[in-house]
C-alpha positions in Angstrom: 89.6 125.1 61.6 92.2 124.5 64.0 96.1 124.2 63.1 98.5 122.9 64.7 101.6 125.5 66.3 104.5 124.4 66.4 107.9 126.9 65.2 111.3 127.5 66.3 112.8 130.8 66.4 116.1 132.1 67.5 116.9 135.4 68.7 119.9 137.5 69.9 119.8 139.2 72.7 120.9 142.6 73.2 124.1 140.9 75.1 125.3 139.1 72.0 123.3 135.8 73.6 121.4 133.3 71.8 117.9 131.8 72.8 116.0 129.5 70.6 112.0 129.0 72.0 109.7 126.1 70.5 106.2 127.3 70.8 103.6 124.1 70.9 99.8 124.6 70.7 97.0 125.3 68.8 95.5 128.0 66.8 91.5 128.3 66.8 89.6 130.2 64.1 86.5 132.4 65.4 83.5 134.0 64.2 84.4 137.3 63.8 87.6 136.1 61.8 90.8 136.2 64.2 92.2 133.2 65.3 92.6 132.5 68.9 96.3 131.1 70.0 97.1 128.7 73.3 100.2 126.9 73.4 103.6 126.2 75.5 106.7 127.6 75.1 109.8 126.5 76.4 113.5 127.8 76.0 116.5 126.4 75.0 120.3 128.0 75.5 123.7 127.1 75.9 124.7 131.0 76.8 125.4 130.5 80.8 123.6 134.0 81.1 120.0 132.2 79.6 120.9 128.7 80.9 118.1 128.9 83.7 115.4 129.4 80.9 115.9 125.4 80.0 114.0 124.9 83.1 111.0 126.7 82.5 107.5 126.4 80.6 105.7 129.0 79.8 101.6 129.2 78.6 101.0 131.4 75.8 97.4 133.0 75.3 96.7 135.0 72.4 95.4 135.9 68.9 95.9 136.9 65.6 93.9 140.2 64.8 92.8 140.9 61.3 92.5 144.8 60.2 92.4 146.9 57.3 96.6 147.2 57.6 97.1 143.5 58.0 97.1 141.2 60.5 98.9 141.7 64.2 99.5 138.8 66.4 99.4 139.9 70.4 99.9 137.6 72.9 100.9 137.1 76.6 103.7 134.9 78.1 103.1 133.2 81.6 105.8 131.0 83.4 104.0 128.3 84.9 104.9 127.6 88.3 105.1 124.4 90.1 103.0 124.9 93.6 102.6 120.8 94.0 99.7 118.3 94.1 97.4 118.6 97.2 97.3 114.7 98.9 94.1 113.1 98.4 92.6 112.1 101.3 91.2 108.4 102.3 90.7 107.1 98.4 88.9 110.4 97.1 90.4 113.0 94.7 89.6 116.3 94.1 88.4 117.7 91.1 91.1 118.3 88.9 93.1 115.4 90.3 94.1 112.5 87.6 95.5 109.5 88.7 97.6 107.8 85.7 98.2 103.7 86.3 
């Protein structure tokens, strides 16, 4: 079964600022029970300190472990980082490369 991700949250940080992150993907059920997570995450604040955080996306890998205490959710936060699209040359793309008309 796979469900849609898709919450707000807003947190304070230590400094009394306020950051709200939207978290966008997908989480994937697996055999032995836990549930895998892959999403975005992106930032939103009006606090001049956390202002540069609007610009960023983030990829988030995880999952939610099941255990005789209850369940823990661990994940990783990555920012993605533009690096550009390689040129293609004479009418051939690479692999990867999508052109959208």
């Amino acid at each position: 079964m796979e469900a849609e991700l898709g919450p707000v949250l807003e947190t304070e940080t230590e400094d009394g600022g306020v950051v709200l992150f939207e978290w966008k993907g997908l989480a994937v059920s697996t055999d032995s029970g836990n549930r895998r997570l892959l999403g975005s995450l992106v930032h939103t604040s009006d606090d001049p300190r956390y202002r540069w955080l609007n610009d960023r996306v983030c990829a988030v890998e995880g999952e939610v472990r099941h255990g005789a205490d209850g369940s823990e959710v661990v994940f990783e936060v990555s920012e993605m980082v533009w690096e550009g699209v390689a040129p293609a040359s004479s009418g051939s793309r690479s692999s990867g490369q999508t052109a959208l008309m």
